[in-house]
C-alpha positions in Angstrom: -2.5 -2.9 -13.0 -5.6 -0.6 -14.3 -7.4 1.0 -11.0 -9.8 -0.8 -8.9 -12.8 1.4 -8.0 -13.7 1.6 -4.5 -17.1 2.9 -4.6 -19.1 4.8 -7.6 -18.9 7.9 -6.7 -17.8 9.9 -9.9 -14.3 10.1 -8.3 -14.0 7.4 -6.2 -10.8 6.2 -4.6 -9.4 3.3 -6.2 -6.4 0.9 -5.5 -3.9 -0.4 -8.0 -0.6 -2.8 -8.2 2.7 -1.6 -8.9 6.2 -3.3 -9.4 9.5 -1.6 -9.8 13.2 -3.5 -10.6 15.2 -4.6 -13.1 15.7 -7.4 -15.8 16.9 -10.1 -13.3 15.0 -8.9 -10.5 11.8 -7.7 -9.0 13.0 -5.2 -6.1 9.5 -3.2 -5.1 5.7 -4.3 -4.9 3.4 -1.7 -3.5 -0.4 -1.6 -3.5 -1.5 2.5 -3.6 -4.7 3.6 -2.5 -5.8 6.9 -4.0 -8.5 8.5 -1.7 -10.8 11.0 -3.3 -13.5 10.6 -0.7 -12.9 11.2 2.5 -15.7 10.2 3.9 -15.0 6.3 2.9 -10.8 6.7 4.0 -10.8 4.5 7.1 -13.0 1.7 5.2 -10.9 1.8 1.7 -7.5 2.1 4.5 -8.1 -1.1 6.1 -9.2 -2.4 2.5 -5.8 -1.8 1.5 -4.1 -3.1 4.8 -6.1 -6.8 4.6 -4.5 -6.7 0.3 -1.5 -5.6 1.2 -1.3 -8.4 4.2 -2.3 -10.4 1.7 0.3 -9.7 -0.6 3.0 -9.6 1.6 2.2 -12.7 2.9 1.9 -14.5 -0.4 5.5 -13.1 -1.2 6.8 -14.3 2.0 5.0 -17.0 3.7 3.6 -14.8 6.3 3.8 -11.3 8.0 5.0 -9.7 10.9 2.5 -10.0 14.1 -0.2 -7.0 13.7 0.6 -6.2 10.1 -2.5 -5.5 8.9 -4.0 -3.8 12.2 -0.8 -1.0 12.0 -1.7 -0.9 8.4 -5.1 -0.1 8.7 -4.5 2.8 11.4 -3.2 4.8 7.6 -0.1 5.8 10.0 3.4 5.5 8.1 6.1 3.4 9.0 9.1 1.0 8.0 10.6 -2.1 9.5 12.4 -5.0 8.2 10.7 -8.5 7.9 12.8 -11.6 6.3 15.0 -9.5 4.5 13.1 -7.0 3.2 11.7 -3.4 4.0 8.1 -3.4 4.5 6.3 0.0 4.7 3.4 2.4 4.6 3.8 5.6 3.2 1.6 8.7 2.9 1.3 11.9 0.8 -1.2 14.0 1.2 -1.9 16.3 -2.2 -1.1 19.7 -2.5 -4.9 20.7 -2.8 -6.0 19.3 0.5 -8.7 16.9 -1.0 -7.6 13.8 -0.3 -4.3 11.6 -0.4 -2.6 8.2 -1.5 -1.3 5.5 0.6 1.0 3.2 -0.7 1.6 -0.3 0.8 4.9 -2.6 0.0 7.8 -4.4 0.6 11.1 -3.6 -1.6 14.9 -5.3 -1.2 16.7 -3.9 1.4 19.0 -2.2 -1.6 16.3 -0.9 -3.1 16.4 2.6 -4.2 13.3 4.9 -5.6 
């Protein structure tokens, strides 16, 4: 999906959809949060952890029990939930100005 712009600073941090998978089958949905501005991280983090609870739950028919709080702490991790991987990952850029989470839930035999 085209970024959504979290805030208007003139490079704000933005969050945007993306699927991965085949013909037959959808195997990854991830939300990613690009943060530009550190000073609004932990408000645009817990943004992304109420979509991505969201999200998840929509796919599912609910989430795991404090989803969206261990989200929202920006903190990776991976589990299982009805079948599938959920997961928060985190790469902080090269530069040292900011980073991008990235929110999900893939196939167990899905493969980046």
């Amino acid at each position: 999906t085209p970024y959504k712009y979290l805030g208007s600073q003139e490079l704000p941090n933005n969050v945007a959809l993306y699927g991965r998978g085949t013909a037959e089958e959808v195997t990854r949905v991830k939300l990613m949060l690009n943060v530009n501005v550190l000073s609004r991280a932990v408000a645009d983090t817990r943004a992304l952890a109420a979509l991505c609870t969201k999200m998840i739950g929509d796919l599912t028919g609910s989430v795991p029990v404090g989803f969206g709080k261990k989200a929202s702490l920006g903190k990776p991790f991976e589990e299982q939930f009805k079948g599938y991987k959920i997961y928060l990952t985190k790469e902080v850029w090269p530069t040292g100005k900011g980073f991008e989470l990235s929110c999900g839930i893939a196939t167990l035999s899905h493969e980046e």
